[in-house]
N, C-alpha and C positions, 0 to 999 in steps of 0.2 A: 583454489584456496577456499571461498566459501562454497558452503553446499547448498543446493537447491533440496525442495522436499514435496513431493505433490501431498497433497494433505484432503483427506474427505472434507467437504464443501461446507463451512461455519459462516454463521451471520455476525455483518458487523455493521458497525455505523459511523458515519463523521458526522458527530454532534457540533451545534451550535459552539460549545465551548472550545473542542478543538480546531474549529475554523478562528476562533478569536485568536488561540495560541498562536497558528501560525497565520497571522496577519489575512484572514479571508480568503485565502487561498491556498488548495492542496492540490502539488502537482502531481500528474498521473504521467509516469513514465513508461516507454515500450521496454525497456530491458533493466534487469537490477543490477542498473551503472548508476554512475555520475554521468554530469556532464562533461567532466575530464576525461572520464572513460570512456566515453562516445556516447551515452545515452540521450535519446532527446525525448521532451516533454510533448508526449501526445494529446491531453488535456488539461485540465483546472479544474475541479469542484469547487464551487466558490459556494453550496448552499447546504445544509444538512443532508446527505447521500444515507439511504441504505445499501450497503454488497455483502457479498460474498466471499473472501480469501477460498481460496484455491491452491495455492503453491506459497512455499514461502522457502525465504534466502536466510539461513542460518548466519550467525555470528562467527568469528574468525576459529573458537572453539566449539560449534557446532552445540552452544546448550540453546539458546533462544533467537527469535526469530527477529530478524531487522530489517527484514523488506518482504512486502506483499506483494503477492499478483491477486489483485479483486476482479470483479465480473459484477457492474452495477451500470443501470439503466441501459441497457445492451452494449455496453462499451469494456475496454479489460485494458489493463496497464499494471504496472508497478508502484506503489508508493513506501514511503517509510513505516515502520511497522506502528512507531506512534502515534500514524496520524488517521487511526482507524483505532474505534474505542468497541473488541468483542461484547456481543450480546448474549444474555442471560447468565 
């Protein structure tokens, strides 16, 4: 149902401000599930991170994008596509 999209390598950032939004923490998931759908949380960023999006999980209509796989501080997971603010 949704699609995936490998995408050439963009820089992104989880700013101060979007760690306040979601309460100091941003979870990084191994697959772009829930945790209903078996996903489980392989890390936390709990401080301002610079990554990289890599791939991304389109919306149910395929316009935009609603989950990440990033590549930051040698580590890679999934998170929500808002909880990474693109640079430049």
């Amino acid at each position: 149902m949704f699609k995936n999209r490998e995408v050439e390598a963009y820089a992104v950032s989880v700013t101060p401000a979007i760690l306040e939004k979601w309460n100091g923490e941003i979870r990084v998931w191994d697959t772009p599930q829930s945790a209903i759908e078996g996903g489980q949380v392989v890390d936390k960023i709990t401080a301002p991170t610079d990554a990289s999006v890599v791939e991304e999980q389109m919306d149910m209509f395929g316009s935009i994008p609603q989950r990440a796989r990033i590549q930051y501080s040698g580590k890679e997971g999934w998170v929500i596509y808002d909880m990474v603010e693109k640079k430049g």
